[in-house]
C-alpha positions in Angstrom: 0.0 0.0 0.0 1.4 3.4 -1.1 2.1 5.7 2.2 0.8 9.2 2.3 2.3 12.4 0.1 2.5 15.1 3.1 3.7 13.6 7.1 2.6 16.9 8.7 4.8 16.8 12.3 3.3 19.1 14.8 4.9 19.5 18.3 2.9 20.2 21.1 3.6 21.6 24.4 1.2 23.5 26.8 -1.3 24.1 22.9 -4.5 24.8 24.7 -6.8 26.1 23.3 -4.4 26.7 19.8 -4.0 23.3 19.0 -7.6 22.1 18.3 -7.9 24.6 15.5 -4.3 23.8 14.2 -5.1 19.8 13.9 -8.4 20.7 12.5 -6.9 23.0 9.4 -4.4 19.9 8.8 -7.5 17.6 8.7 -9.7 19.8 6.2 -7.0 20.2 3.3 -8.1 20.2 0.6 -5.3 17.8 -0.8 -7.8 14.9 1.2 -6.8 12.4 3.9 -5.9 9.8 1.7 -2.7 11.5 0.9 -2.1 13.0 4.9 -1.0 11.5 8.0 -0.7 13.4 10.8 2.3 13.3 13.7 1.5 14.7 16.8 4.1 14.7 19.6 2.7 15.7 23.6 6.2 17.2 24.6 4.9 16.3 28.2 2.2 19.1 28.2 0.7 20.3 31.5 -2.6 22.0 30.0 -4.4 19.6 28.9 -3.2 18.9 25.7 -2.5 15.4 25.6 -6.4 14.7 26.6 -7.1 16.5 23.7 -4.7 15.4 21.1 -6.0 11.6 22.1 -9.8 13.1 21.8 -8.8 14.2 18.2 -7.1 10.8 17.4 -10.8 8.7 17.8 -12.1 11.8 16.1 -9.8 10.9 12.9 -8.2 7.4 14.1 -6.9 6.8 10.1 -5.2 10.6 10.1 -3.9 11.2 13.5 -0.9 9.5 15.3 -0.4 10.5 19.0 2.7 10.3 21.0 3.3 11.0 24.4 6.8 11.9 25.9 8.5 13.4 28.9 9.1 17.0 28.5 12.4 17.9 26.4 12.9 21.3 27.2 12.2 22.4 23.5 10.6 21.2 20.2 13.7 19.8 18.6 12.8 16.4 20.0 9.2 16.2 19.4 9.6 17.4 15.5 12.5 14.8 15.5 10.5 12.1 16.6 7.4 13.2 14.2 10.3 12.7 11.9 11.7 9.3 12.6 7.8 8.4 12.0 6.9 9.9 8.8 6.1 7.6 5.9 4.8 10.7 3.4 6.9 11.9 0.4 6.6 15.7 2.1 7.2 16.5 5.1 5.6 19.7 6.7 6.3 20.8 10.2 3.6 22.7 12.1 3.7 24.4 15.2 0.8 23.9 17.3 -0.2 27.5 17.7 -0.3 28.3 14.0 -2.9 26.7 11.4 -3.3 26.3 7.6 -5.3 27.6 5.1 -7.5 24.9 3.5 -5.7 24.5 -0.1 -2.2 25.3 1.5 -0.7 21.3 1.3 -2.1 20.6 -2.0 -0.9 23.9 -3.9 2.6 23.1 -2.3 3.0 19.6 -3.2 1.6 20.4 -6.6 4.6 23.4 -6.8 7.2 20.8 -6.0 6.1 18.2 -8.3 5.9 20.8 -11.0 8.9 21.9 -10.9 11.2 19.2 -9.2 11.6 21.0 -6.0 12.8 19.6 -2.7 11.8 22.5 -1.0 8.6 24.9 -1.0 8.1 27.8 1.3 4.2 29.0 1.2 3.2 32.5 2.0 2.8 33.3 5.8 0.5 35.5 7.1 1.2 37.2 10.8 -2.2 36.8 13.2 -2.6 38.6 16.4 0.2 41.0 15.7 2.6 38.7 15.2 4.9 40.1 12.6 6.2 37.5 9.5 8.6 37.4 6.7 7.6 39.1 3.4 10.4 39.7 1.9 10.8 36.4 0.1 6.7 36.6 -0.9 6.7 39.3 -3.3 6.1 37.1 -6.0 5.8 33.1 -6.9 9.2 31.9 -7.7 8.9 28.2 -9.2 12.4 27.6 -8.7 15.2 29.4 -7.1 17.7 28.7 -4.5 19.0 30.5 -1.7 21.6 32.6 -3.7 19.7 34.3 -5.8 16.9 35.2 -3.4 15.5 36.0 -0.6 14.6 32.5 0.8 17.0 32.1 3.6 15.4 35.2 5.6 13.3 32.2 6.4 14.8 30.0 8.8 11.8 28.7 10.6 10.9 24.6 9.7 7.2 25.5 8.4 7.9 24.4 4.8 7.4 21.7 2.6 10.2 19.2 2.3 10.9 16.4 0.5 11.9 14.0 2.6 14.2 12.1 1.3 16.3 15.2 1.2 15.7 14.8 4.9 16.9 11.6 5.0 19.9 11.9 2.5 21.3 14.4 4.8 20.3 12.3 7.5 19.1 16.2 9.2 17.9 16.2 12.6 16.7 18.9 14.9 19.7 19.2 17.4 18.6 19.1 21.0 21.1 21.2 22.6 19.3 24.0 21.9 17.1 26.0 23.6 17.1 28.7 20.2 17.8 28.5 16.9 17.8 24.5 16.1 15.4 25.5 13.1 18.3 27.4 11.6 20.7 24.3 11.8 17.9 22.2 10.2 16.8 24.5 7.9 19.7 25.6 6.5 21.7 22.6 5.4 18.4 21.5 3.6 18.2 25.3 1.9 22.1 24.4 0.9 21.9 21.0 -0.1 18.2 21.0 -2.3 17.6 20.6 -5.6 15.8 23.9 -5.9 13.4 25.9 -3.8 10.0 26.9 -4.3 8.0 29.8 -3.7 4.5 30.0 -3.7 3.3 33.6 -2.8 -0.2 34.2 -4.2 -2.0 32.3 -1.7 -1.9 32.4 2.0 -0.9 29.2 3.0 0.5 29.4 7.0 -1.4 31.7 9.4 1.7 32.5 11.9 0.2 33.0 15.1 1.2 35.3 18.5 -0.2 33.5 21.2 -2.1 35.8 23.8 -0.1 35.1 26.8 3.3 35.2 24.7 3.6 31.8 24.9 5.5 30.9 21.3 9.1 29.6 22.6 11.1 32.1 20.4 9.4 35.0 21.8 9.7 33.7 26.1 13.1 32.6 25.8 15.5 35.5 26.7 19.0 36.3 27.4 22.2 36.4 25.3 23.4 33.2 26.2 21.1 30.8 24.2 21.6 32.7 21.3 25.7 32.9 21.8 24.9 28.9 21.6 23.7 28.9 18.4 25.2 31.6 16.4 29.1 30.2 15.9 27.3 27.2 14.8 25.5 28.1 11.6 28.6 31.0 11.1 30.7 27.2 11.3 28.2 25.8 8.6 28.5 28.9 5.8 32.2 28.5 6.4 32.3 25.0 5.5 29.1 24.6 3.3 29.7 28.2 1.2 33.3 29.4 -0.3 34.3 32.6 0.3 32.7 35.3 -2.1 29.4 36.8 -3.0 27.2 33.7 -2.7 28.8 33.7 1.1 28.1 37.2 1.8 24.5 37.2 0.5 23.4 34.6 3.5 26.2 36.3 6.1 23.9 39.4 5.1 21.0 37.7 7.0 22.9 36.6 10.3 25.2 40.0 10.5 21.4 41.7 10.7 18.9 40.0 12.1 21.0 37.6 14.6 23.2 40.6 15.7 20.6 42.7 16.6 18.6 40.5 18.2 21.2 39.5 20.5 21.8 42.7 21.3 18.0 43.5 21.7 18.4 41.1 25.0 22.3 42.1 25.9 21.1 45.8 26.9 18.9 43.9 29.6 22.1 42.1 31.1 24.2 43.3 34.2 26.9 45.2 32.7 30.0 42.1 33.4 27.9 39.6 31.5 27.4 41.9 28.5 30.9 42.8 28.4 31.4 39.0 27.9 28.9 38.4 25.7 30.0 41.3 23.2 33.5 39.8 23.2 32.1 36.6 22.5 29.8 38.2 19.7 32.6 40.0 18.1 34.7 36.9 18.2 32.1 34.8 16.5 30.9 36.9 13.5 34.6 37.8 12.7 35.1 35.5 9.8 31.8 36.6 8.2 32.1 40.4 7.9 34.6 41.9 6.3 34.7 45.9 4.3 33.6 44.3 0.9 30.3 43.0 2.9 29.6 46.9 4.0 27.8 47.9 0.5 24.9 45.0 0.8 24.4 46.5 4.6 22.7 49.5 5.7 24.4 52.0 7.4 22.6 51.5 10.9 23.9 47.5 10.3 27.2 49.0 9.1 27.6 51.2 12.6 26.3 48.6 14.3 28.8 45.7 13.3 31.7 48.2 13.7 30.4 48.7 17.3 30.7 45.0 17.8 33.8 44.5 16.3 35.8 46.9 18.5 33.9 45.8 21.8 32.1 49.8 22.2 30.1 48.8 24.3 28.9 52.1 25.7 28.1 53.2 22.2 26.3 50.0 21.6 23.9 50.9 24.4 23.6 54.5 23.1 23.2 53.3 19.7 20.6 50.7 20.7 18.3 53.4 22.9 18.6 55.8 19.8 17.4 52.9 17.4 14.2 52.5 20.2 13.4 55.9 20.1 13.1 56.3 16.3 9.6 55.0 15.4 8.1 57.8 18.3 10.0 60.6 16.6 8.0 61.4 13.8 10.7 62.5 11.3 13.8 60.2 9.2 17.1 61.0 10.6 18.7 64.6 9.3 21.7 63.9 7.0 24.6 65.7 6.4 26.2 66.2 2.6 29.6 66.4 2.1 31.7 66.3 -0.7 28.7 64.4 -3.2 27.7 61.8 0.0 25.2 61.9 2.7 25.7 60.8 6.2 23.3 59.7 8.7 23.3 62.0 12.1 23.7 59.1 13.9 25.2 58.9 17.5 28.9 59.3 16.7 29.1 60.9 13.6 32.4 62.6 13.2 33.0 62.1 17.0 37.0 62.7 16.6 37.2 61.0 20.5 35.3 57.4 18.6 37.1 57.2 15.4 34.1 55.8 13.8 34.6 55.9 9.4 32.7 57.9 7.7 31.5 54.9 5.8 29.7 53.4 8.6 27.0 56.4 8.6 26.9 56.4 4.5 23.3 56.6 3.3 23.9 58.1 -0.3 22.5 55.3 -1.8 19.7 54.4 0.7 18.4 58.2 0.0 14.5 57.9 -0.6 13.2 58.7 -4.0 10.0 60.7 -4.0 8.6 61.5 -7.7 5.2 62.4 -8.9 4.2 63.4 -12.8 1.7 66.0 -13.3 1.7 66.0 -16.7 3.1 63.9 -19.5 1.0 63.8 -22.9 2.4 63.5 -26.6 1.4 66.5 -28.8 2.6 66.1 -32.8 5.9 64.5 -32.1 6.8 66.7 -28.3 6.5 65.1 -25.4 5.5 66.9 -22.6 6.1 66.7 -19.1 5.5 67.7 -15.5 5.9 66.9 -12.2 8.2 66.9 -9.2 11.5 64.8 -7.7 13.8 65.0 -4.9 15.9 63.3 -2.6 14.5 62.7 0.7 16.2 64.4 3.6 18.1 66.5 1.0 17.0 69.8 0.5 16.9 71.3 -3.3 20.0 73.4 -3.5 21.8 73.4 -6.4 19.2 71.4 -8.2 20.9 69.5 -11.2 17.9 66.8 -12.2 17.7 66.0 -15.7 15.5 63.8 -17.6 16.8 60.4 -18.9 15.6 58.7 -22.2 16.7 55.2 -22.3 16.3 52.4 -25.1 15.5 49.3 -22.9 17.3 46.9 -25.3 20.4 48.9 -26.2 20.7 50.9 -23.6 21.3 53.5 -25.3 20.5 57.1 -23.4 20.2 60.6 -24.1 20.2 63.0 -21.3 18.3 66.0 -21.6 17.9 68.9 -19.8 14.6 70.3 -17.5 13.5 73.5 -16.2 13.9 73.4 -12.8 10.3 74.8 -11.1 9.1 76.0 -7.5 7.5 73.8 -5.5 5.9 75.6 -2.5 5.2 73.2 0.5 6.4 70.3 -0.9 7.5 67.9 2.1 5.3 69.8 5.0 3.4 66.7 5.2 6.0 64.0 5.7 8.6 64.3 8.7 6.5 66.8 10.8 8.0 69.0 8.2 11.7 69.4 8.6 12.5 69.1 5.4 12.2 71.6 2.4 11.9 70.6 -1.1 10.7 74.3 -2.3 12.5 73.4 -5.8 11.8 70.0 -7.1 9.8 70.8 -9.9 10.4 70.0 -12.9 8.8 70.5 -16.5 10.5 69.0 -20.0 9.7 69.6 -23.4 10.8 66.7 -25.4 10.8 66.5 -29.7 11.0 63.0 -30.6 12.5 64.1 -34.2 15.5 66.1 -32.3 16.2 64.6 -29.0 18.8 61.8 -30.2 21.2 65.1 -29.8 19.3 67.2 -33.1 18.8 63.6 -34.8 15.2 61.9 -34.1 15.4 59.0 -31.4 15.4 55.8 -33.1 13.2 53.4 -33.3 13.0 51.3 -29.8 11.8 51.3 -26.3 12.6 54.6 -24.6 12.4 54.0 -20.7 11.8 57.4 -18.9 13.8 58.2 -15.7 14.4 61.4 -13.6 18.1 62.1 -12.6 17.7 63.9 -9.9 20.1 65.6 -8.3 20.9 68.2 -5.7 23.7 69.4 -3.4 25.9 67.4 -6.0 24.2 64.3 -5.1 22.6 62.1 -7.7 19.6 59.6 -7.5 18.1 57.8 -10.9 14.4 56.6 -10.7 12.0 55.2 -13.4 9.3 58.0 -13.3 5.0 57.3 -14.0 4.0 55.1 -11.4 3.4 57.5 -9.0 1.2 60.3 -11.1 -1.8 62.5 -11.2 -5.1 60.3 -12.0 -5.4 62.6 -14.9 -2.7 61.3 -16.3 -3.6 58.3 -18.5 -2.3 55.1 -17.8 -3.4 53.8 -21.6 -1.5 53.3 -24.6 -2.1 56.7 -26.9 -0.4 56.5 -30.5 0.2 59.0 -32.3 1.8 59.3 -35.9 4.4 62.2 -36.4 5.8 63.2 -39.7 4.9 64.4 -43.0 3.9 62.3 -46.3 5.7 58.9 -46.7 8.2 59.3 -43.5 5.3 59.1 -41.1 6.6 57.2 -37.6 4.6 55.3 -35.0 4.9 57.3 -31.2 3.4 55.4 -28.5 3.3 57.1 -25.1 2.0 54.2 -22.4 2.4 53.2 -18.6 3.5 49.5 -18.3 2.4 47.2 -16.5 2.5 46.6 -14.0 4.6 49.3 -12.4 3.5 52.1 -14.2 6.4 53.4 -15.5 6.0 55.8 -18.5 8.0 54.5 -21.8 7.7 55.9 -25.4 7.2 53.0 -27.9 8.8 54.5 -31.4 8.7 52.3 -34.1 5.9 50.0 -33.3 8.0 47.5 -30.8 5.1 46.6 -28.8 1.9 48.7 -30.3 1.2 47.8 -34.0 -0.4 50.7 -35.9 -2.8 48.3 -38.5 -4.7 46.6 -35.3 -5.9 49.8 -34.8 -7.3 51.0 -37.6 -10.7 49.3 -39.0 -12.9 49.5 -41.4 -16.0 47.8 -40.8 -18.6 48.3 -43.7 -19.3 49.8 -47.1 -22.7 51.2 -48.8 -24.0 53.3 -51.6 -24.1 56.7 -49.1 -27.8 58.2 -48.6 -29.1 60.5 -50.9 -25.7 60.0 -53.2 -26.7 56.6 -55.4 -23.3 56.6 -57.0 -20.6 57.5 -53.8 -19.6 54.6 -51.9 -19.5 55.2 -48.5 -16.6 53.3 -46.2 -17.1 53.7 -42.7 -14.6 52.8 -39.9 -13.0 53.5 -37.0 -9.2 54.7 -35.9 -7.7 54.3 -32.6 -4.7 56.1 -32.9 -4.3 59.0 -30.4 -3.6 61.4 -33.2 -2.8 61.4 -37.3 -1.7 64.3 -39.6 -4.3 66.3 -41.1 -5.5 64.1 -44.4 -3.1 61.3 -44.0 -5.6 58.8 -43.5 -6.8 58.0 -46.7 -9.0 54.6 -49.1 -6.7 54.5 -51.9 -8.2 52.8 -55.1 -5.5 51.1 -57.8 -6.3 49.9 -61.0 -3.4 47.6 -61.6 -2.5 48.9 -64.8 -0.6 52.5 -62.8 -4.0 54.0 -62.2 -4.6 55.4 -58.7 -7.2 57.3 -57.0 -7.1 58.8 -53.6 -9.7 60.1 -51.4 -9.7 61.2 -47.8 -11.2 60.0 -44.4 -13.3 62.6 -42.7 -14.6 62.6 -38.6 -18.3 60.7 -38.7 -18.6 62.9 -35.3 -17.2 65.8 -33.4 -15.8 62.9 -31.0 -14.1 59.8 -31.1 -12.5 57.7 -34.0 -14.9 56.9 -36.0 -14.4 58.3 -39.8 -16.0 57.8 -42.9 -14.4 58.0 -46.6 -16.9 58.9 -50.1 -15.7 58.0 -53.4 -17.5 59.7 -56.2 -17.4 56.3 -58.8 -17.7 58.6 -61.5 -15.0 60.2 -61.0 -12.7 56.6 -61.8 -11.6 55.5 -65.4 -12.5 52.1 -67.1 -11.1 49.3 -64.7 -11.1 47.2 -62.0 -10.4 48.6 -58.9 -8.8 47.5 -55.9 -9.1 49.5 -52.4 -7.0 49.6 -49.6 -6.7 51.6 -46.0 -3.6 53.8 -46.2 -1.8 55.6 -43.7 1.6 56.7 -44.9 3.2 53.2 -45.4 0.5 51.5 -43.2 -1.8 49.8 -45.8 -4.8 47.3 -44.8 -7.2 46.1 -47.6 -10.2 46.6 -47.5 -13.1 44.3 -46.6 -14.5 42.3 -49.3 -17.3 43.2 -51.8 -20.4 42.4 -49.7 -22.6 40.3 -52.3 -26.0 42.7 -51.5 -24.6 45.6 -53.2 -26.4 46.2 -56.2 -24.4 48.1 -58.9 -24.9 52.4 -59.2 -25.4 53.1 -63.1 -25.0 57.0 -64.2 -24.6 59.0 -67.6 -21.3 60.4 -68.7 -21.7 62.7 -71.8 -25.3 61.0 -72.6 -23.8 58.0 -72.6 -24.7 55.2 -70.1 -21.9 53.7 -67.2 -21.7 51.5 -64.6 -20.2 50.6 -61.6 -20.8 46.8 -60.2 -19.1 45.4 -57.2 -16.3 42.2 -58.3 -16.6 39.3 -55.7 -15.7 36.1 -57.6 -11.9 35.4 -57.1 -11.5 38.6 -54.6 -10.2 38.6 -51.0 -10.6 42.3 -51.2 -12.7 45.2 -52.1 -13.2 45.6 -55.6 -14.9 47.4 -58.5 -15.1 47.4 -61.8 -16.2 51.0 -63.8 -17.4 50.5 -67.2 -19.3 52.7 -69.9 -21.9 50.1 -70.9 -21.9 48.2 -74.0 -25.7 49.2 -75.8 -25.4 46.3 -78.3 -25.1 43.9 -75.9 -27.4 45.3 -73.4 -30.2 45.6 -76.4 -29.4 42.2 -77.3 -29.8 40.9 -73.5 -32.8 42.2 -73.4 -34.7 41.2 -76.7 -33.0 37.2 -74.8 -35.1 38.1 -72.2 
């Protein structure tokens, strides 16, 4: 008999009243019970929740497996036993206070077999103000690994794994931990797996905070367990990961989060013990950082670390109640520019008794962006724009922004210039305004057949970013997704040029960011889909004009350049133009006098410049339009047999053969 696909492994201490609803979710997935067992381990529970772990086991006596041990201390040993147990192909690890959403086993298992996966994180969801990862759920990722994401700022065991990775590796939870044996289980898996899955557009884990604190990460304290675990995983990079930027992306993780939250519980320590502990801290995440680490870090992290490594402890403290006091304050942190950089005013800076760098209090490149279009519409072949930019925290002196047209594919770029306007106000309501943006403004009048420096831009995808730059500092953004709701999101074409050298100019937001690009040359909007002609009559009142009617959804077109073009085949050509049908919208309407067209058969086609679409063919109910030409008789009659097209043929009528048709008849 074939064993289960998904061993869920929950371990339970002290669960009341969580656990109920967390077996419960397990036993209502979606993926069915035929393909489940579940684990449960008592961890020698106090509360009641071995009585009602073995009530839920005759509830579902073919799903549920109970066992019963003496406390461990932690939930290494439960999860390990669950382990030793499990007969699925999956393995998923629950916690008892947490629950799952009722498609959250089947999506996962259907993600790994997809794609080959031995791994597959699901999106978590924070309940009762419990904060979770997002970081890694910004989008489904099929396959990845830890190097080239943002997986491994997941540590926790609540994912799907294949379990004979599990076994391969022969991974355990260690036991001599009170903290952090999900990191040294976790993270050999992460390193040794044949690819990672994420699946982010479904909420699969709901992470829960219990109400009296309870979880086990958040009630155990103290430096000391975490001084435990911490040269252990920095040992397992150091074997496990060769120096070099695949190192540095997961030391990233540990040199943030682990450092801080060690010294979130130092500060609470008497002052002997944390002198120990930072020496022991500084000692362990030695090997990890080094200056060529600094640029992935931010410059709190950066101050922090170099703290840490010289044993300040007195700064530490000072740094750490500064840090607490900055969500109350209201306002970012001032900066100071210098010489092209900004620096943070943190604690320190420039303190000629610390010696701190510089470098440690860099935030150039962590500078906030703001940007917002007023304006930006095509009119004839100029582009203008409006709107405003600045660097947060910066104020706009010596304001050098320009505007910044660049071909996606090439990457090709002209930088043109802007006239810099005022902007009264402008910051008041962030940062309890202490800041003053009073020049960030800017307006740009751009000429598509001059701004490839006097030459027209070429064909392409021309990205559209703001340079902006003040107090000789310089920050690039992609500009449109923030923007006035009067400025339209849709695609708007317009064709620019005169006669044959007429171009495509397509003006849109993309999606779905936002961002404003011009499309010159037809890359991604095609001219012909949107122009239509959708019937043809003898017009009203006019017995020998056809009448074309149709519709154009271009954005604009030069003055008489839409035209039905008739062609005899033998050089003969005829042109007549499209008028409005209305005083708004596309539709348009061409008449063509027939009498005015030699002897032949005529073909008729859409033209735009060198945009041609033929036109629809003959419909079979129109009846020929017969006129006089110098007293003698003509005729016009529609061609259908053999045509794909419109056609027509003009004849003066043959009075023999019409006399002798009718004496036949």
């Amino acid at each position: 008999m074939a064993g289960p696909v998904v061993s869920v492994v929950i371990a339970a201490y002290n669960a009341m009243p969580y656990l109920t609803r967390c077996i419960n979710s397990v036993a209502e997935q979606s993926i069915g019970h035929d393909a489940l067992e579940i684990l449960a381990v008592n961890d020698g529970s106090t509360d009641g929740t071995g009585e009602e772990l073995d009530r839920l086991a005759r509830e579902y006596p073919t799903l549920l497996r109970v066992f019963h041990q003496a406390n461990s201390g932690g939930p290494s040993a439960p999860r390990n036993k669950g382990l030793d147990h499990a007969r699925g192909t999956f393995v998923f690890f629950l916690d008892a206070d947490d629950y799952l959403a009722p498609e959250a086993l089947e999506r996962m298992v259907a993600m790994a077999e997809a794609n080959g996966t031995d791994i597959v994180l699901g999106k978590m969801v924070g309940v009762g103000g419990r904060g979770a990862p997002t970081s890694m759920f910004r989008r489904n990722q099929p396959r990845t690994d830890v190097f080239s994401s943002r997986v491994y700022w997941t540590l926790n065991p609540m994912k799907l794994f294949r379990r004979s990775l599990l076994e391969r590796l022969e991974l355990r939870f260690p036991t001599d931990l009170k903290i952090g044996e999900d990191q040294l289980f976790v993270g050999p898996a992460y390193l040794q797996a044949d690819g990672v899955s994420v699946l982010a557009d479904y909420d699969c884990l709901y992470w829960v905070e219990r109400e009296d604190s309870g979880n086990i990460t958040l009630r155990t304290g103290g430096s000391e367990p975490r001084l435990r675990f911490l040269p252990r995983i920095v040992d397992l990079l150091l074997e496990q990961v060769p120096p070099g930027p695949r190192r540095d992306h997961l030391a990233h993780r540990h040199l943030t989060v682990e450092v801080r939250q060690l010294l979130d519980h130092l500060v609470h320590e008497p002052r002997q013990e944390q002198e120990k502990a930072l020496a022991r801290l500084a000692e362990i995440i030695a090997p990890l950082w080094h200056e060529g680490l600094s640029d992935r870090l931010s410059a709190m992290a950066r101050l922090r670390l170099h703290l840490v490594r010289h044993t300040m402890l007195d700064e530490l403290l000072e740094l750490k109640r500064f840090e607490d006091e900055l969500p109350g304050s209201g306002f970012a942190t001032p900066v100071l520019v210098d010489g092209g950089r900004a620096y943070a005013r943190y604690p320190f800076l420039r303190d000629a008794s610390r010696g701190i760098p510089d470098s440690c209090y860099d935030v150039t490149r962590q500078l906030g962006v703001r940007h917002h279009v007023h304006r930006a519409e095509l009119r004839d072949s100029t582009l203008h724009l409006a709107g405003h930019g600045y660097l947060h925290r910066v104020a706009t002196e010596d304001v050098s922004t320009e505007l910044v047209l660049r071909d996606r594919e090439s990457g090709a770029e002209y930088r043109l210039a802007v006239k810099h306007t005022a902007t009264d106000g402008l910051g008041r309501d962030e940062d309890e305004g202490r800041y003053v943006y009073d020049q960030a403004g800017f307006e740009a009048t751009v000429d598509v057949d001059a701004a490839a420096h006097g030459a027209p831009l070429p064909d392409g995808l021309w990205d559209m970013f703001l340079a902006i730059g003040a107090q000789g500092i310089t920050r690039e953004v992609r500009i449109g997704s923030k923007r006035d709701r009067g400025v339209s999101e849709a695609p708007a074409t317009h064709i620019v040029g005169t006669g044959e050298e007429l171009r495509a100019v397509t003006l849109y937001a993309t999606k779905p960011h936002g961002n404003l690009t011009l499309d010159i040359g037809e890359r991604k909007h095609e001219v012909l889909p949107q122009l239509r002609v959708s019937s043809v009559r003898w017009a009203p009142g006019a017995p020998t004009e056809l009448e074309f009617a149709g519709r154009c959804a271009l954005a604009a077109v030069p003055e008489g350049a839409l035209v039905v073009q008739f062609e005899d085949g033998r050089g003969g050509s005829a042109v007549f133009p499209a008028r409005p049908a209305s005083q708004a919208g596309g539709d348009f309407v061409v008449r063509v006098p027939v009498t005015e067209l030699p002897t032949g058969v005529w073909e008729g086609r859409l033209r735009l410049g060198p945009w041609t679409l033929p036109l629809p063919p003959t419909p079979p109910e129109l009846a020929p339009a017969k006129w006089r030409r110098r007293g003698l008789p003509w005729y016009a009659k529609p061609v259908v047999e053999g045509r794909e097209a419109f056609a027509l043929q003009v004849a003066r009528t043959d009075l023999v053969r019409s006399v002798t048709r009718r004496l036949n008849s």
